[in-house]
C-alpha positions in Angstrom: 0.0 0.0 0.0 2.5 2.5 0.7 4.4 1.8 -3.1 0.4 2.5 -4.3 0.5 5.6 -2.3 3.6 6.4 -3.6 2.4 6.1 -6.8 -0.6 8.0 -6.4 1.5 10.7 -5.0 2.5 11.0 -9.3 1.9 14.4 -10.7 0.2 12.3 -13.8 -3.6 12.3 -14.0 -3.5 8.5 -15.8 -0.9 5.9 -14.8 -0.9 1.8 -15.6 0.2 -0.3 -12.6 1.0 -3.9 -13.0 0.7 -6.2 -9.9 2.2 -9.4 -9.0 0.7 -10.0 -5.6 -1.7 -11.3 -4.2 -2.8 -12.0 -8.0 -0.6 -10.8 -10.9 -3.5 -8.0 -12.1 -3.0 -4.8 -14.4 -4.7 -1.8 -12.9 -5.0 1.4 -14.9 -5.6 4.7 -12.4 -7.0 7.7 -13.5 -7.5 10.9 -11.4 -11.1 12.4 -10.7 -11.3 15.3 -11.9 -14.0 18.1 -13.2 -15.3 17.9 -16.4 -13.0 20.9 -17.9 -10.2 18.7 -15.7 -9.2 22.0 -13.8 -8.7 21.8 -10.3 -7.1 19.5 -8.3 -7.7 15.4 -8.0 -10.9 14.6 -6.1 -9.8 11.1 -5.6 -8.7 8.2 -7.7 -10.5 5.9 -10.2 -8.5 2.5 -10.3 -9.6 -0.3 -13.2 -8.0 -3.6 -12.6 -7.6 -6.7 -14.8 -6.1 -9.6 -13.7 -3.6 -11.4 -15.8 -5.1 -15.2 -15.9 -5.4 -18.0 -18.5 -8.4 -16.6 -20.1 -6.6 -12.8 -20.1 -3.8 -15.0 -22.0 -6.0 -16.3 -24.6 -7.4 -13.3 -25.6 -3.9 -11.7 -26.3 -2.9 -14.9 -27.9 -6.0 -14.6 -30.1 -5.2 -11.0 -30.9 -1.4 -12.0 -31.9 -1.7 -15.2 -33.4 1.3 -16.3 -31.4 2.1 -18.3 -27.8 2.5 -16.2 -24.9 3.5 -16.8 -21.5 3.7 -14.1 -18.7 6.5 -15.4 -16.3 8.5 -13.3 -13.6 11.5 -11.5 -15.3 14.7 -14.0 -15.8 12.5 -17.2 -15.0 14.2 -18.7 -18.4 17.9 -18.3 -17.3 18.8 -15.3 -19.2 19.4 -11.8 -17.7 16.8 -9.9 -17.6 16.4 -7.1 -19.9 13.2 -4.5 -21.4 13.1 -5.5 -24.4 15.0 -8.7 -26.1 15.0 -10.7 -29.0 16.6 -14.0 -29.1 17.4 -16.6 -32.2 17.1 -20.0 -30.3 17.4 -22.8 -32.8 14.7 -23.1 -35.0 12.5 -20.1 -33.4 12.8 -16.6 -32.2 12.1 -15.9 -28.3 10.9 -11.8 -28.0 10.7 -10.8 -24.3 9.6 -7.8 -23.2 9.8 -6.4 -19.4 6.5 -5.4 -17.7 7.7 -2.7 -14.7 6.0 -1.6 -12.1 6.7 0.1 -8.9 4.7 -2.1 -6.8 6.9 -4.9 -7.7 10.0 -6.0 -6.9 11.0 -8.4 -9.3 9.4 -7.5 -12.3 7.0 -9.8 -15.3 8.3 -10.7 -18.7 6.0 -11.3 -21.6 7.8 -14.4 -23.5 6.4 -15.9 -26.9 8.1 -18.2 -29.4 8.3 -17.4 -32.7 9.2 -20.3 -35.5 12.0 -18.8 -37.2 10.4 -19.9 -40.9 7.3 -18.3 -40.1 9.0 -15.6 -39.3 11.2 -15.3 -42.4 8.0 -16.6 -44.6 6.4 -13.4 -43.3 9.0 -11.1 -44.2 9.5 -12.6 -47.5 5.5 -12.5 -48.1 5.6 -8.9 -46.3 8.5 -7.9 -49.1 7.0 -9.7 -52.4 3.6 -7.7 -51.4 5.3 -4.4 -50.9 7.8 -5.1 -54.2 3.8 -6.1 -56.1 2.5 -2.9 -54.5 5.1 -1.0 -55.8 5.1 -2.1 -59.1 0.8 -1.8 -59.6 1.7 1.5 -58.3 4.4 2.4 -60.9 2.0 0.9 -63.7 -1.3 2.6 -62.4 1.0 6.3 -63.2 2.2 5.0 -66.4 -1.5 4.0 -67.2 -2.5 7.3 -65.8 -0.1 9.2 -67.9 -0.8 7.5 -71.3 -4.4 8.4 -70.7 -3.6 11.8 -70.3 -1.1 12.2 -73.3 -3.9 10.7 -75.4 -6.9 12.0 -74.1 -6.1 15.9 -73.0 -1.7 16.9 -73.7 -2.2 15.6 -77.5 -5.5 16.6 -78.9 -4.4 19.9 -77.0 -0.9 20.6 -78.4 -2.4 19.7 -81.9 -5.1 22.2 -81.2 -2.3 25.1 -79.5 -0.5 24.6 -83.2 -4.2 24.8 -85.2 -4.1 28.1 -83.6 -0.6 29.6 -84.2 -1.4 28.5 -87.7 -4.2 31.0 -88.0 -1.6 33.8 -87.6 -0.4 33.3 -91.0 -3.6 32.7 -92.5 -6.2 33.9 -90.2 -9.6 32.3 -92.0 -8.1 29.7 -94.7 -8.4 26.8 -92.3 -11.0 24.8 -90.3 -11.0 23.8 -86.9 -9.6 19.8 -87.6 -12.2 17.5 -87.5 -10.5 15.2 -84.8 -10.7 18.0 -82.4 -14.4 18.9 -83.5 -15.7 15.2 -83.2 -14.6 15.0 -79.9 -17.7 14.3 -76.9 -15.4 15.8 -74.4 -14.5 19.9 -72.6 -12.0 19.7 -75.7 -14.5 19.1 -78.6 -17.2 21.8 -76.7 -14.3 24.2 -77.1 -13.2 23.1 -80.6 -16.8 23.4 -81.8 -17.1 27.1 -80.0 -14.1 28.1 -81.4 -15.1 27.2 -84.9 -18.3 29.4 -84.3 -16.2 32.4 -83.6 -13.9 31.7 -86.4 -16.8 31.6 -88.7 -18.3 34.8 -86.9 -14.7 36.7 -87.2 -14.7 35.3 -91.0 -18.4 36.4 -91.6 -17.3 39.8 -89.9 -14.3 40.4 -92.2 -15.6 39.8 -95.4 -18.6 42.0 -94.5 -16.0 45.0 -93.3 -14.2 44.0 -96.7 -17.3 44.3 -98.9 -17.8 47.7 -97.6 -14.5 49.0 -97.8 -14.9 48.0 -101.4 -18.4 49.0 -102.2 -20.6 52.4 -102.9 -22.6 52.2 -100.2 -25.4 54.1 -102.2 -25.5 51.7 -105.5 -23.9 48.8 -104.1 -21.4 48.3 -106.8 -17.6 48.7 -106.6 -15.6 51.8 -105.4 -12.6 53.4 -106.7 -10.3 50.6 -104.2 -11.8 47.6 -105.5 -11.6 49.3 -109.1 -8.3 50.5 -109.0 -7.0 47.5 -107.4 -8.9 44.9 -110.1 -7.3 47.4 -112.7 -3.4 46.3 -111.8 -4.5 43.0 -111.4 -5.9 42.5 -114.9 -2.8 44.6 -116.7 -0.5 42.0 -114.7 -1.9 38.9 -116.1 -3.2 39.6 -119.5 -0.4 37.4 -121.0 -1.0 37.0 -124.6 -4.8 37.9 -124.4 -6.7 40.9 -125.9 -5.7 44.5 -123.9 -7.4 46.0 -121.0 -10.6 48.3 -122.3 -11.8 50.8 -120.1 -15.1 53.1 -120.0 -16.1 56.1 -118.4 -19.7 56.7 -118.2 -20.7 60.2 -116.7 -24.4 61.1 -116.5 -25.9 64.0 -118.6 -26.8 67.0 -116.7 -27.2 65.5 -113.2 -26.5 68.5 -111.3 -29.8 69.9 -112.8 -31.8 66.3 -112.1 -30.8 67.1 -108.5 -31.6 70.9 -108.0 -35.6 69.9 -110.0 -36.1 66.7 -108.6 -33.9 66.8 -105.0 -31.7 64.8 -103.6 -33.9 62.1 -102.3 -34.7 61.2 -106.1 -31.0 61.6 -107.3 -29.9 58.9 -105.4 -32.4 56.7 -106.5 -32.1 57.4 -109.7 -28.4 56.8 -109.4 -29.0 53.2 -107.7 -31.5 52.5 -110.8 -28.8 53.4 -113.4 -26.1 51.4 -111.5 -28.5 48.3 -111.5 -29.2 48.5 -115.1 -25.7 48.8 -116.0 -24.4 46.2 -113.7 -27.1 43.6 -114.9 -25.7 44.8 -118.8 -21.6 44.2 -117.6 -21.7 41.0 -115.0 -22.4 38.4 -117.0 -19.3 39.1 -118.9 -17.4 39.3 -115.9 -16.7 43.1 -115.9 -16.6 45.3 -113.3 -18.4 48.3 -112.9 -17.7 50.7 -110.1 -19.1 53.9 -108.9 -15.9 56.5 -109.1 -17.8 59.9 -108.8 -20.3 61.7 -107.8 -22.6 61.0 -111.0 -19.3 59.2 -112.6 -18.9 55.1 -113.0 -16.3 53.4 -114.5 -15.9 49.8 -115.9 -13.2 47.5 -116.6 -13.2 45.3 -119.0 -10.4 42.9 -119.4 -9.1 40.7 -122.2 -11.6 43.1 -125.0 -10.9 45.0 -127.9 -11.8 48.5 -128.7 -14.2 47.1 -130.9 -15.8 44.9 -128.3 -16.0 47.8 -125.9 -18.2 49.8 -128.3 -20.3 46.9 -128.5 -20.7 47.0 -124.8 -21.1 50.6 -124.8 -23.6 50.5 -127.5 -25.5 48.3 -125.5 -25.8 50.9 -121.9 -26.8 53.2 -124.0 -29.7 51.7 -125.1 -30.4 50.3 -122.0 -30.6 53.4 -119.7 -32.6 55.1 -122.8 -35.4 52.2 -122.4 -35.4 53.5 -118.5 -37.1 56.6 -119.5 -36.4 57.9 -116.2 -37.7 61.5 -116.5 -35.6 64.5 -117.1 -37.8 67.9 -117.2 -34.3 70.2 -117.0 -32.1 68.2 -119.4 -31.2 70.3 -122.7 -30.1 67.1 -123.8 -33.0 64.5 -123.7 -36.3 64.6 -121.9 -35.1 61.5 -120.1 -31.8 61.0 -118.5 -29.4 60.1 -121.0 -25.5 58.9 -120.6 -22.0 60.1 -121.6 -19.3 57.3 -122.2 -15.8 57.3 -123.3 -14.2 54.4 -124.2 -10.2 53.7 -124.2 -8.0 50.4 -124.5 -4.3 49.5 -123.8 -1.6 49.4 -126.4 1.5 51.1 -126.7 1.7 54.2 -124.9 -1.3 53.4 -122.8 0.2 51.3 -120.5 -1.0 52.1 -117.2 -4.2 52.1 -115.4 -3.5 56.1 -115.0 -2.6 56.3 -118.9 -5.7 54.4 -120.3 -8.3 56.4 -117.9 -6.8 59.6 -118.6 -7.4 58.4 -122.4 -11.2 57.3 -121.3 -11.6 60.3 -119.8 -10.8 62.6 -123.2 -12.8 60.3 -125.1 -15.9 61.4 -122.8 -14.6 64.8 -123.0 -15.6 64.2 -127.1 -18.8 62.9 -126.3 -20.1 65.8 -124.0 -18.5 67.9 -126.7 -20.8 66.0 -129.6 -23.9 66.4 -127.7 -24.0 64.0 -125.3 -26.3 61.1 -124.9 -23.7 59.0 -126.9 -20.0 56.4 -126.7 -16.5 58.0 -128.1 -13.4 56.0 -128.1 -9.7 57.3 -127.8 -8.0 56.9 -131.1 -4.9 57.7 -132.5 -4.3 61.1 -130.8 -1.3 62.3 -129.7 0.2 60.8 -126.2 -1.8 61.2 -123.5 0.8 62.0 -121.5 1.5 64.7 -123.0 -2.2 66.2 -123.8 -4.3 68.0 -121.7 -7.0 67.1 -119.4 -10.3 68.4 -120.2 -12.2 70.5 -118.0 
């Protein structure tokens, strides 16, 4: 009693005694204490088991191994905490239970069979070594699926896209990427969408930087820009014709008739004229005020009268009304027609040519086609007023 007072004398709120007399027990003594443990120890709480054959079992049943709870150095060898000793074909682990209520302490003893033992190790290392390697193959797997299914189809898509800087709307969205069920084929298929949209955007800004607004047909860009074009690659074909087609006495349709009515009647003229040119595949653009131009490519002077022949006679069958024209009662046209050949080589050189040819017409009384002939260079002439 007075090694149990001793003990209880322990600062510790929990302590495990082990007893060998008069029964070898195991009693576990906690301190009573308030709920928020503040204070000091009301008294003691002690818990005891004792160590018998059926307290045995159980551990044995827990372990899976012998046991035997002897006084410390019962088997001969000095006593120790904690030993482990090869003894033929088994293993003998001791381990020391202390207690200050005893004076010679117990010994937990069991027997282990050496091959068990080593059987255990060896199964312990061949399931760690399996372990290791489903673990080193469950990455790779892991991995692969990732190259294929989100690093790959994304790379191909991150090289789709620096593609685009060089030629912005030439190219689709590939197909492997569209077809896709997954985040990546959602995004493929929304960023076709606004490719198509950014497409659809830019060619309508590029129609309107290349159209009259007014009449709809070509301005003095898209003109001047088809002109160079069709003087670079006329090859051995005909030359480039050109027309100028001014219309009679506008300034006095506007002032009678107002504005409102000039512009239609210029949309209804550049109808009627483009109806007469496209099907031949010339172009007819809207480079003044009441001035159009067309260009026809791979034609002869000859050819070009034809054509101009033709407007004529179709803006005369309009019969739009023209009350202040000294000309016509109707509004009537002015065209001048020139083509390239030697010393009309340029776009500047042939329209500068068209444009003395209508100079002739206005001069003749209007409502009528000239063509440039063999006058002297135009270079060299001047411009009519």
């Amino acid at each position: 009693m007075d090694s149990l007072r001793s003990s209880l004398d322990n600062p510790e709120d929990e302590f495990v005694l082990v007893l060998k007399e008069p029964i070898p027990a195991v009693v576990a003594v906690s301190a009573i204490l308030r709920t928020d443990r503040s204070g000091p120890a009301q008294g003691w709480l002690a818990k005891m088991r004792s160590i018998d054959e059926r307290f045995i079992e159980q551990i044995e049943q827990q372990t899976g191994q012998p046991l035997q709870i002897m006084p410390a150095g019962s088997i001969g060898d000095k006593p120790a905490k904690e030993t482990l000793i090869r003894k033929g074909s088994q293993l003998i682990a001791r381990r020391q239970l202390e207690s200050p209520l005893m004076d010679q302490p117990l010994e937990i003893v069991t027997h282990i069979p050496r091959d068990s033992f080593r059987a255990s190790s060896a199964t312990f290392r061949y399931a760690v070594a399996w372990t290791a390697g489903l673990l080193v193959l469950v990455i790779a797997l892991v991995l692969l699926l990732l190259e294929r299914m989100i690093l790959a189809p994304l790379r191909h898509f991150s090289r789709f896209t620096q593609k685009l800087n060089s030629t912005p709307f030439d190219k689709n969205t590939p197909c492997s990427l569209l077809e896709r069920n997954d985040e990546i084929g959602t995004l493929a298929r929304e960023f076709q969408k606004l490719l198509a949209l950014q497409k659809q955007q830019a060619d309508e800004l590029l129609d309107l930087s290349q159209h009259d607004p007014l009449t709809g047909v070509a301005n003095r860009r898209l003109f001047d820009d088809r002109f160079a074009q069709a003087l670079q690659s006329r090859g051995r074909q005909p030359g480039t014709a050109a027309m100028m087609i001014d219309i009679d006495h506008f300034k006095l349709y506007n002032d009678h008739y107002g504005h409102q009515e000039g512009d239609n009647c210029l949309i209804t003229l550049a109808q009627c004229m483009d109806q007469q040119l496209r099907s031949s595949g010339f172009l007819l653009a809207r480079t003044g005020g009441e001035e159009f131009s067309v260009l026809l490519p791979n034609t002869t002077l000859d050819t070009a009268l034809t054509y101009g022949d033709n407007l004529l006679e179709a803006i005369n069958q309009l019969r739009i009304p023209h009350a202040c024209s000294p000309t016509s009662n109707q509004v009537t046209v002015s065209i001048g027609v020139a083509v390239q050949r030697p010393g009309l080589i340029t776009p500047g050189d042939i329209m500068r040519a068209a444009d003395q040819a209508l100079y002739l017409a206005k001069a003749n009384g209007r409502n009528q086609i000239q063509a440039y002939y063999d006058q002297p260079s135009i270079q060299n002439s001047p411009l009519p007023t």
